[in-house]
N, C-alpha and C positions, 0 to 999 in steps of 0.2 A: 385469585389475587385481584383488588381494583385497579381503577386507572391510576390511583396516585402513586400506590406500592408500585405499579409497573412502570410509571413515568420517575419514582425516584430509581429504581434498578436501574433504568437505563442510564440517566445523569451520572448514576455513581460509578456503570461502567466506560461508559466518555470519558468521565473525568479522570478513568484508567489507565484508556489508552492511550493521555499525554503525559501521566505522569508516568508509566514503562516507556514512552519514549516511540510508542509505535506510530502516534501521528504526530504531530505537529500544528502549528495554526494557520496552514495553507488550506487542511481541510474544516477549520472552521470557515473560510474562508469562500469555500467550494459549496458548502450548505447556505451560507446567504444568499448565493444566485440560485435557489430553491423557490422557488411559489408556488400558489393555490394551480396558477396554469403550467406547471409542470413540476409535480409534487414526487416524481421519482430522477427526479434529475438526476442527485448524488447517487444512487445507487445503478443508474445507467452508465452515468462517466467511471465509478470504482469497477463496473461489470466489463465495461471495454478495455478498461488498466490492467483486470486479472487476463481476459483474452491477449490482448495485445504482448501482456507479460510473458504467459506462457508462450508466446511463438517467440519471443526473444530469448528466453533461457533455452530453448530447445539449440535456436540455431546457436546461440554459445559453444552450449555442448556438445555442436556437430564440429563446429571450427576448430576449438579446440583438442579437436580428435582427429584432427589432420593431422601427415604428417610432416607438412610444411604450414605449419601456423600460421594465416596473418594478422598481426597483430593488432594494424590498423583496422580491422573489419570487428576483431575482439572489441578494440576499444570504442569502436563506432557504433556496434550493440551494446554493449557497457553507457555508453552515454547517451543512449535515447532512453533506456531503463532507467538509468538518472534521474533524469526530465520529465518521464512520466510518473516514476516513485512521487519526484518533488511536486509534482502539479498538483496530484491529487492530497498532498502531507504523509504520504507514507515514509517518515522518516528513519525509523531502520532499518525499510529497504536502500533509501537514498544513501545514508550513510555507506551502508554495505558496498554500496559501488562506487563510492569514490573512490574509498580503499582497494577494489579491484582496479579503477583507472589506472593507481599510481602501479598496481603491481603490471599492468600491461607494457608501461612504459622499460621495466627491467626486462621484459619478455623470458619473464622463467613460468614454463609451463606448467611444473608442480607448482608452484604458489597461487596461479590463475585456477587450476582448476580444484586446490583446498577453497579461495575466495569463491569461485563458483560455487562451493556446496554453503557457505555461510550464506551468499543471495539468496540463493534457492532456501537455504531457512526461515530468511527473515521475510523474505517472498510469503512463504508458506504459513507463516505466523501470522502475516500481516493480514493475510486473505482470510485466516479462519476469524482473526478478531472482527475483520469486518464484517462478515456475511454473520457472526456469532448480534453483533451492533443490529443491523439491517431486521432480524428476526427478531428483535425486540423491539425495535422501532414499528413492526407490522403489528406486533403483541398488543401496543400501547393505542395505536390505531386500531382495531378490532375492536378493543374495550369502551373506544368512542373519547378515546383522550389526544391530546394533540403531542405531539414529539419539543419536548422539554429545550430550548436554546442553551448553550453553555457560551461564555465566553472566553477569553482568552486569559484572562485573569482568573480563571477559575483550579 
């Protein structure tokens, strides 16, 4: 495949993952502060999000395997996953946890830990699409092309 066919795959799979909904234009947003002096930015700060993430769903699903739940500790891991979904535009993880915020608030354990498996979906969706993005962005670079800008209107 050339670089153009490689650099239009990748544009058409960008222009994907906003229109499923999986990013948003925070992480267009995230790829501006990208340059020639630190050309893996976005996928350092998306690589810390997936670590960071996975120690926050884990301890989720410790707390809520207590058997004196608290909930405020729930919602306190619930809303840093938030804030890191949002930083980086992973918006149906973000989404996913608002909606578990508000069920934190009712403090019914089956309904936190149904929304815990939806996170951990949209978690798990979001990370394949990225790292699926990331290996085609190294594709396009290999082939000696440069990685296609989308904008927000796009």
């Amino acid at each position: 495949m050339d670089v153009v066919q490689l650099q239009s795959r990748l544009s058409e799979y960008l222009k994907s993952l906003f229109n499923d909904g999986t990013l948003d234009g925070q992480f267009l947003q995230l790829q501006q502060l990208q340059d020639e002096s630190n050309p893996d930015f976005v996928v350092e700060v998306v690589t810390l999000f997936f670590s960071d993430s996975e120690k926050l769903l884990d301890d989720l699903s410790s707390s809520l395997e207590q058997p004196n739940v608290d909930f405020r500790k729930v919602d306190a891991y619930v809303h840093q996953l938030k804030g890191s979904s949002s930083s980086i535009g992973a918006q149906r993880v973000k989404n996913a946890c608002i909606a578990f915020r508000g069920l934190c608030e009712e403090q019914s354990i089956p309904a936190c830990l149904r929304c815990l498996q939806l996170v951990k979906q949209e978690y798990l969706y979001a990370k394949n699409k990225l790292e699926t993005l990331f290996k085609l962005e190294k594709q396009v670079v290999a082939a000696g092309g440069s990685i296609p800008s989308l904008d927000a209107g796009s």
